[in-house]
C-alpha positions as CSV (number, residue, x, y, z in Angstrom):
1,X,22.6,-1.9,1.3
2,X,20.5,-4.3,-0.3
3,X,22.2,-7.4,-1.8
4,X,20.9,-7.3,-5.2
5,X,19.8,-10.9,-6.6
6,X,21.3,-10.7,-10.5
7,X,18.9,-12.9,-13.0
8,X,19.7,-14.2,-16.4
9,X,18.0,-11.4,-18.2
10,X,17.3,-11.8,-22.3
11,X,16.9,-8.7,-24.1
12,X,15.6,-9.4,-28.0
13,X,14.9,-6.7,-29.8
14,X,12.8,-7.0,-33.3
15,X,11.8,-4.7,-35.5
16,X,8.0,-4.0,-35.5
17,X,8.2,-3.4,-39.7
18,X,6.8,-6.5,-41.4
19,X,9.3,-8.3,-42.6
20,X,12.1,-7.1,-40.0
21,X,14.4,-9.7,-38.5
22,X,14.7,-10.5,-34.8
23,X,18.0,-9.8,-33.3
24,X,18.8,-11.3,-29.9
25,X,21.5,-9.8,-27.3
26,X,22.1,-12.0,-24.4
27,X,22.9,-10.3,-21.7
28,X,24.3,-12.4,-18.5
29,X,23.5,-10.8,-15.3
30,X,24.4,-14.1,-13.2
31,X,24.7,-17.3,-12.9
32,X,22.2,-17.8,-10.1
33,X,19.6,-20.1,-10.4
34,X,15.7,-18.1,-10.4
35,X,13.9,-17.4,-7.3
36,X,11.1,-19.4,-6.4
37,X,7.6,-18.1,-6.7
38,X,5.5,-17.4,-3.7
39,X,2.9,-19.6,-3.0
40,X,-0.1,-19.8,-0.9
41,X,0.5,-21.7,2.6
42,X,0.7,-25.5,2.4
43,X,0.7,-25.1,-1.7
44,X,3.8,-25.5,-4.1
45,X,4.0,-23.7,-7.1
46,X,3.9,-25.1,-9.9
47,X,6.9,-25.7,-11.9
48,X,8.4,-23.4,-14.0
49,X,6.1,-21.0,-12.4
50,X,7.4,-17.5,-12.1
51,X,6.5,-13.5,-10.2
52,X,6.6,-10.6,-11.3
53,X,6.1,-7.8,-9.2
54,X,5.4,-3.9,-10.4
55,X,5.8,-0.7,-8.1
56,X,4.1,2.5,-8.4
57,X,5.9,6.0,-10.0
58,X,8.9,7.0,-8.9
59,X,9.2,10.9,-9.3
60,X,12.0,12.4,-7.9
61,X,11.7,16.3,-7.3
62,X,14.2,18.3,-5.5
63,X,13.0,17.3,-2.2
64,X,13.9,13.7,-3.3
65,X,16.8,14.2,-4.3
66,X,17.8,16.9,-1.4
67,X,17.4,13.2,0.8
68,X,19.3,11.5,-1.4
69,X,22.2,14.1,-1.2
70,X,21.7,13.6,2.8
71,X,21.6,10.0,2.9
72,X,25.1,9.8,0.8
73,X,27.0,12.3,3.0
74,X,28.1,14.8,0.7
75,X,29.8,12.5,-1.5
76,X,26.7,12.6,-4.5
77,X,23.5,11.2,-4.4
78,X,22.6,7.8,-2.9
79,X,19.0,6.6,-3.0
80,X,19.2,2.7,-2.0
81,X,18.5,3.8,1.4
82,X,14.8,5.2,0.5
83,X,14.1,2.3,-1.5
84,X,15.5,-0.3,1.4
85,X,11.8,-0.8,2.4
86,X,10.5,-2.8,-0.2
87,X,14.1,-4.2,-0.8
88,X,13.0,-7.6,0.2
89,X,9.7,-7.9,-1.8
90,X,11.2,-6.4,-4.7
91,X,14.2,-8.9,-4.8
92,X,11.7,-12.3,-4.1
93,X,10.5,-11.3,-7.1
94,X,11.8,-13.3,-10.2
95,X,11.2,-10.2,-12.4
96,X,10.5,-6.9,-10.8
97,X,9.6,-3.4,-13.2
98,X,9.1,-0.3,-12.0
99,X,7.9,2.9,-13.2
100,X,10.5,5.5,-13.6
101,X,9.1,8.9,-13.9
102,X,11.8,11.1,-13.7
103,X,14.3,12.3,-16.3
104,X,17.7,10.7,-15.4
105,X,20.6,13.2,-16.0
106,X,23.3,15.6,-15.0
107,X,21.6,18.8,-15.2
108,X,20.2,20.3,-12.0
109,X,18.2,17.9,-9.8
110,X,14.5,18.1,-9.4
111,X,14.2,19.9,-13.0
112,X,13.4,19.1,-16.3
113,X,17.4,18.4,-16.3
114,X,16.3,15.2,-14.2
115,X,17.5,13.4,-10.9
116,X,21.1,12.1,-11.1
117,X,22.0,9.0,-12.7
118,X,22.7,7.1,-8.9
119,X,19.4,6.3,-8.8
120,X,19.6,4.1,-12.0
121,X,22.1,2.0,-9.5
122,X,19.8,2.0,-6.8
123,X,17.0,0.6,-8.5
124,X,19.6,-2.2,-10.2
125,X,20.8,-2.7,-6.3
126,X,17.2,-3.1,-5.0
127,X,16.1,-5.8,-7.6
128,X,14.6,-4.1,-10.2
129,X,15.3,-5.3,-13.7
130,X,13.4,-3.2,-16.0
131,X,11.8,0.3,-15.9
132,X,8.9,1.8,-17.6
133,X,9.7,4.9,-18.8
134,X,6.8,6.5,-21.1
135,X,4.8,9.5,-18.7
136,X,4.1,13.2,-18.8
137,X,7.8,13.9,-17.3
138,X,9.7,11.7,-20.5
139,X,10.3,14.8,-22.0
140,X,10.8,17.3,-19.7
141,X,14.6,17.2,-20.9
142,X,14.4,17.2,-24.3
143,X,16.1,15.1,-26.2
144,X,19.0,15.2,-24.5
145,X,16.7,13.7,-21.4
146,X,15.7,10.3,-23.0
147,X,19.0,10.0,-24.1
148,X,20.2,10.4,-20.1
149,X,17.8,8.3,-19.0
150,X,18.1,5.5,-21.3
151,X,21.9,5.7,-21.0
152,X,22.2,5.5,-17.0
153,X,19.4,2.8,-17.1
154,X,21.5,1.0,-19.9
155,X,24.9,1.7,-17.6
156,X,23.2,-0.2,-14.1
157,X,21.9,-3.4,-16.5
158,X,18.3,-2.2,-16.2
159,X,16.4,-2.6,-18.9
160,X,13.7,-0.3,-20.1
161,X,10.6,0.3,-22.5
162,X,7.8,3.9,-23.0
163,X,10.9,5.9,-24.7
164,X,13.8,6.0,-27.5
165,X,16.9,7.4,-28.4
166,X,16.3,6.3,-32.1
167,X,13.7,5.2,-34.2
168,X,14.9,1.5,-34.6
169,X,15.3,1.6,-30.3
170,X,11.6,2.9,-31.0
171,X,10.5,0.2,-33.0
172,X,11.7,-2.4,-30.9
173,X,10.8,-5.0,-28.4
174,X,12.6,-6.0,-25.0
175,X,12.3,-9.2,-23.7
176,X,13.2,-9.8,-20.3
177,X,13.6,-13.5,-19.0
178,X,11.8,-14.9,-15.8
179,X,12.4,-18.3,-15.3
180,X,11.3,-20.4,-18.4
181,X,9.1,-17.4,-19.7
182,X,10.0,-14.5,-21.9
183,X,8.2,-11.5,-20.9
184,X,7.8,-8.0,-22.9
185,X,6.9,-5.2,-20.7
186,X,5.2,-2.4,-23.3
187,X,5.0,1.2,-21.8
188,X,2.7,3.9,-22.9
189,X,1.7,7.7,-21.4
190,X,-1.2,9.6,-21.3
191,X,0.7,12.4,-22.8
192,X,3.0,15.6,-22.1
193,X,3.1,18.4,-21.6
194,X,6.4,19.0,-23.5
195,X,6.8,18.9,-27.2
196,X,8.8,15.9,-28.9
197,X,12.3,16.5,-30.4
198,X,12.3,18.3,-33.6
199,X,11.5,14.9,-36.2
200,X,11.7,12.2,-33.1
201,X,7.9,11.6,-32.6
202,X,9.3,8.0,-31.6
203,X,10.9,9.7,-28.5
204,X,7.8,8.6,-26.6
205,X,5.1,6.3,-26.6
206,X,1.7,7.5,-26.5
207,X,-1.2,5.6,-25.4
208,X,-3.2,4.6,-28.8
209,X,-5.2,1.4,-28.3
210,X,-4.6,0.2,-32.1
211,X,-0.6,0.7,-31.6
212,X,-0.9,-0.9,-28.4
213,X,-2.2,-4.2,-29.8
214,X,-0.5,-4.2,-32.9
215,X,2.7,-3.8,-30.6
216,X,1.5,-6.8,-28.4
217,X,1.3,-9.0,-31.0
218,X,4.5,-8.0,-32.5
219,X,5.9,-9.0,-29.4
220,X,4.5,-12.2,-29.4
221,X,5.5,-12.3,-32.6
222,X,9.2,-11.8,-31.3
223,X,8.7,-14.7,-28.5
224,X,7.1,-13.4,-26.2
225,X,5.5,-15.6,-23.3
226,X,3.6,-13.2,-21.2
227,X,2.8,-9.6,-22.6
228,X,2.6,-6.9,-20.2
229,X,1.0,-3.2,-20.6
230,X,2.1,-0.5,-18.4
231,X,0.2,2.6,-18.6
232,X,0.6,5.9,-17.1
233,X,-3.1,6.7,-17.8
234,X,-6.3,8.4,-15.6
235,X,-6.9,11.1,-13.9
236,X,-5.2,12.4,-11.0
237,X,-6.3,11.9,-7.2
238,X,-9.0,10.3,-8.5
239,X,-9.5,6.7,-6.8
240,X,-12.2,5.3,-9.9
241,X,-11.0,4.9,-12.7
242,X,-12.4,6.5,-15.1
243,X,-14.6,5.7,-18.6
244,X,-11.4,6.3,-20.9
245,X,-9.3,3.4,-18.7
246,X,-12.4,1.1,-18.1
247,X,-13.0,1.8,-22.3
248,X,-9.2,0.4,-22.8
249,X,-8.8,-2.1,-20.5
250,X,-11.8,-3.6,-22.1
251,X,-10.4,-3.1,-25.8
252,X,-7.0,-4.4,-24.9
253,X,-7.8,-7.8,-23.0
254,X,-10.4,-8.8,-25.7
255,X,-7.5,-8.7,-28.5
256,X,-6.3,-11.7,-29.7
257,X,-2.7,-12.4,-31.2
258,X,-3.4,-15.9,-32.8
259,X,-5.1,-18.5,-30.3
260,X,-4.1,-16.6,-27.2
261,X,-4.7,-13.4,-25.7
262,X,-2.6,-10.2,-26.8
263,X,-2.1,-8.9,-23.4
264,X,-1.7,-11.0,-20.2
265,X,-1.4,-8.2,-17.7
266,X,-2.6,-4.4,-17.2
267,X,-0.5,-2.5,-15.1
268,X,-1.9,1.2,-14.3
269,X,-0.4,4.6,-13.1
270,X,-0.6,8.0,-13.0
271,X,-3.5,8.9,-10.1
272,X,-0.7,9.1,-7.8
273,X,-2.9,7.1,-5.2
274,X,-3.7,3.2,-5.6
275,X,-7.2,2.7,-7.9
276,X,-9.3,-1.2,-8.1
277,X,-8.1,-3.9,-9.4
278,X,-9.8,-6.3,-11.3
279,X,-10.3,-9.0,-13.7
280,X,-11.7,-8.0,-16.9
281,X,-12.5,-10.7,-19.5
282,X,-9.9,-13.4,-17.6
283,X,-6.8,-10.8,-17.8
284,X,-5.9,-9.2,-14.4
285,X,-6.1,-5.4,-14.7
286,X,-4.7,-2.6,-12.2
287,X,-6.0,0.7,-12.6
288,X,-3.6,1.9,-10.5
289,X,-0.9,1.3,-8.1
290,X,-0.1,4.8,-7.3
291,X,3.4,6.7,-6.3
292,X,6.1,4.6,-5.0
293,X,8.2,7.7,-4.3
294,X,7.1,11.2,-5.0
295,X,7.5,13.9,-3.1
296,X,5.5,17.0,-1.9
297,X,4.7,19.4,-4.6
298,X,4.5,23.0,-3.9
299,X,2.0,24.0,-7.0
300,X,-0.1,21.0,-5.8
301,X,-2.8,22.0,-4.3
302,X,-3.7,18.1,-3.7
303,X,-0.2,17.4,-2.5
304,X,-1.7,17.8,1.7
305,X,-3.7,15.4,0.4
306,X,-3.8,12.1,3.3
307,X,-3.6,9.8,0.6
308,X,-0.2,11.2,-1.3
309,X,2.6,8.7,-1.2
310,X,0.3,5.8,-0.7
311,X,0.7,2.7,-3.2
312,X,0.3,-0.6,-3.6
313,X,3.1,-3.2,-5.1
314,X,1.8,-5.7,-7.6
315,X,2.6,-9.2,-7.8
316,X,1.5,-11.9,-10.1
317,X,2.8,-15.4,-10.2
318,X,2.5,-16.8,-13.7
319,X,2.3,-20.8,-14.4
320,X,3.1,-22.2,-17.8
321,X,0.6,-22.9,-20.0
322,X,-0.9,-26.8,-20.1
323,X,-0.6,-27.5,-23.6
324,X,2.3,-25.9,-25.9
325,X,2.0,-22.6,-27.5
326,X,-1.4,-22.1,-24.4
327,X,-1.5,-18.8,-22.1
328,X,0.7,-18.4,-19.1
329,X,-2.2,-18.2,-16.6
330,X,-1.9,-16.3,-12.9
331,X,-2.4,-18.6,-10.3
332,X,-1.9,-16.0,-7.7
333,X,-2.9,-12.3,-7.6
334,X,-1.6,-10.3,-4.5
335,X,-0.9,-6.8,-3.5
336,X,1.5,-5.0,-1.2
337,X,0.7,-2.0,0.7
338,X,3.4,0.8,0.5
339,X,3.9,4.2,1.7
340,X,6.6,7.4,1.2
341,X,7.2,9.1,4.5
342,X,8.3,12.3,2.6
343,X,9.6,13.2,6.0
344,X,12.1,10.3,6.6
345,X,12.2,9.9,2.8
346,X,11.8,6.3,2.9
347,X,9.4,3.5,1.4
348,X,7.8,1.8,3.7
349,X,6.6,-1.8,3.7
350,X,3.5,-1.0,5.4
351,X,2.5,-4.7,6.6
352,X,6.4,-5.4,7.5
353,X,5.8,-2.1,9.7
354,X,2.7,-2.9,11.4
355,X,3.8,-6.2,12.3
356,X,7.1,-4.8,14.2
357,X,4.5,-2.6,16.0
358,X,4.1,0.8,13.8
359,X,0.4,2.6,13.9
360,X,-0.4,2.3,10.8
361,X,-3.6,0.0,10.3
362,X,-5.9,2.7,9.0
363,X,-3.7,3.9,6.0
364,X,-2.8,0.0,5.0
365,X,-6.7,-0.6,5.4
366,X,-7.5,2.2,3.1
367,X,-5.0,1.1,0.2
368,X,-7.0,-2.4,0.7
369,X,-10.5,-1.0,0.4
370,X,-9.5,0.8,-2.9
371,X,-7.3,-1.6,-4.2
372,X,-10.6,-4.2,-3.9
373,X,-13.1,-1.4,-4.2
374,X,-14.1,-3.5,-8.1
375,X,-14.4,-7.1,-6.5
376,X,-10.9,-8.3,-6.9
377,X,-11.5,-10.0,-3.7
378,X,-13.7,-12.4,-5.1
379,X,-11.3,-12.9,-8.1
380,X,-8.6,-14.0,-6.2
381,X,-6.8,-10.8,-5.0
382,X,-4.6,-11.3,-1.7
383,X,-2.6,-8.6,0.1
384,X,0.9,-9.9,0.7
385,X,4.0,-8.9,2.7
C-alpha cells in the first residue's frame, strides 16, 4: 500500500457570472510541509518552486475491475495495487491530477453504471489530488453517474473539475494549492456519445475555445496562479495531432487574461497512445499522454494494437514569477514513460523497470520518439524516472 503524502489543498470556488462573489472552503488535508521539487543534477530549485505531474486516462472496463475484484480477495474491489507502479512519481509530486474516465458508482462494473467507488480511495492513497473528469464516458450513467462520481471523488478528498451535479458546481472554479501557488485545473471533452440530463447541459463540459478562455480568466480572476487546460480531445490511435488540436492549442496559449497569459499549461488526452509535445508560443503543450489504465476492448478492432496501454506521465516544475502579479514560468519539462500490463493489470514505471533489469527498452524508446516527435527536445523536454 502506498503511503499517501496529504497536502494542504485550497478549494475556492467562484461563480463565473459577473458580479458573483468568491467563496473559499479550506480544506486541511495535513499538516505536512510541501514536497520539494525535482531538479536537475547539481541544480536547486528555486524557492517556492513547485510540480505538478498529470497521468494519462484511466478507464476501467470489466476486465479492470475483474483485477481489482482479484487483487482485494473477495472482500470488494481494491485497485491501489494496479496503480503501485507509479506510486512513487505520483506522490514526489507536490500536486498530482489525473484523468478519470470512468463513471464511479454502484451499478454493475465495467458499464455505463461505472467502476466502484474504491478506486476514488486508491487514487487519494496513491497521491493524486484532483481528477479531471469531462470525456466521452461522463455520461454514460446519466445523471445519476456524475452525481456517483463526483460524490466518491468528494468522499476520498479528491478534488475534481470537466463535470457537475448542479449548475452553480457548473459554474465554478477549484483551486487546488501547490506550495505558494494556487492552481485551477479546467477540464473539457471532445464530446459523447450520450445525451445530457433532461435541462442539465452544465453536466459536462464541452470543449469550446471561447468558453475555455473566458473560464481561464475567470479563474484568474478567482486567484488563480497557474491555469491548467486538460483536454480529452483528437483522434484516436492516431500519434499526430491533428489540425483541430494544433488550431486550439494555438488559440488558447495566445489569450491573454490581463498582463499574463490565460493558460500556463495544455494537458492532452484521448488517442489512447502518447502524441508530441511541444512549446507553442512559450506555453508547454501535450497533445497527448495517452491511457494510464485501460483495458482491452472487445469491439476494438485497434485494441491488439502494440501501442495500447502505453503513456507517458507529465511533469512540470513551476517557479514563481520575478516581479509580483508575473507568470509562474516552468523551469523544467520532463516526461515519464508508463505502461498497463493488461495481463498483470499493473502500471508500470517503465524506466524504474528497465533499470531492475526488465526487457523493455524498445516500448520506452518508442513513447520517447513520439513524445519528442515536434521538437520538445530542443525546448527543454527530459524523460524522468
Amino acid at each position: 500500500m502506498i503511503a499517501r503524502r496529504h497536502r494542504l489543498a485550497l478549494t475556492v470556488t467562484a461563480l463565473l457570472a459577473a458580479g458573483a462573489a468568491c467563496r473559499a472552503e479550506l480544506l486541511d488535508r495535513d499538516a505536512a510541509p510541501p514536497r520539494p521539487a525535482p531538479a536537475a543534477p547539481g541544480s536547486r530549485p528555486a524557492a517556492g518552486a513547485f510540480t505538478l505531474l498529470a497521468s494519462g486516462g484511466i478507464l476501467a472496463d470489466s476486465s479492470v475491475v475483474d483485477r481489482a475484484a482479484f487483487d482485494a480477495g473477495g472482500a470488494g474491489h481494491d485497485f491501489r495495487p494496479m496503480l503501485a507502479g507509479v506510486g512513487p512519481a505520483v506522490a514526489r509530486a507536490d500536486l498530482a491530477l489525473c484523468q478519470l474516465d470512468t463513471v464511479l458508482g454502484d451499478g454493475a462494473p465495467g458499464t455505463g453504471g461505472g467502476a466502484p467507488p474504491e478506486l476514488a480511495q486508491a487514487l487519494a492513497e496513491t497521491g493524486y489530488d484532483g481528477c479531471a473528469t469531462a470525456s466521452e464516458h461522463t455520461l454514460d450513467g446519466g445523471a445519476d453517474g456524475v452525481r456517483g462520481t463526483l460524490d466518491a471523488l468528494d468522499g476520498a478528498g479528491v478534488r475534481h473539475a470537466g463535470s457537475a451535479r448542479a449548475e452553480a458546481e457548473a459554474r465554478g472554479v477549484t483551486l487546488l494549492r501547490a506550495g505558494r501557488a494556487l492552481v485551477a485545473p479546467l477540464s473539457y471533452g471532445d464530446g459523447t456519445d450520450r445525451p445530457f440530463p433532461p435541462g442539465q447541459p452544465w453536466a459536462l463540459n464541452l470543449i469550446d475555445a471561447d468558453r475555455i478562455v473566458a473560464d481561464a480568466r475567470a479563474a484568474r480572476q478567482a486567484g488563480a496562479d497557474v491555469v491548467v487546460v486538460l483536454l480529452r480531445w483528437g483522434p484516436r490511435w492516431q500519434e499526430a495531432p491533428d489540425a483541430g488540436q494544433l488550431d486550439l492549442a494555438r488559440r488558447l496559449t495566445a489569450a491573454r487574461a490581463g498582463d499574463r497569459p490565460a493558460v500556463d499549461l495544455i494537458l492532452g488526452g484521448g488517442a489512447r497512445l502518447p502524441q508530441p509535445w511541444e512549446k507553442v508560443g512559450g506555453t508547454w503543450v501535450v497533445y497527448g499522454t495517452g491511457d494510464q489504465i485501460a483495458g482491452p476492448s472487445a469491439d476494438d478492432p485497434r485494441a491488439a494494437d502494440p501501442r495500447a496501454g502505453e503513456s507517458a506521465l507529465a511533469r512540470f516544475t513551476f517557479a514563481p514569477p520575478v516581479r509580483p502579479g508575473g507568470r509562474w514560468e516552468v523551469t523544467r519539462a520532463e516526461f515519464v514513460p508508463a505502461l498497463y500490463d493488461s495481463d498483470a493489470g499493473r502500471v508500470v514505471n517503465l524506466d524504474e523497470a528497465i533499470a531492475r533489469g526488465a526487457d523493455l527498452e524498445g516500448v520506452r524508446d518508442r513513447i520517447r520518439t513520439a513524445v519528442l516527435a515536434r521538437g520538445a527536445a530542443e525546448d527543454g523536454l527530459l524523460m524522468g524516472r
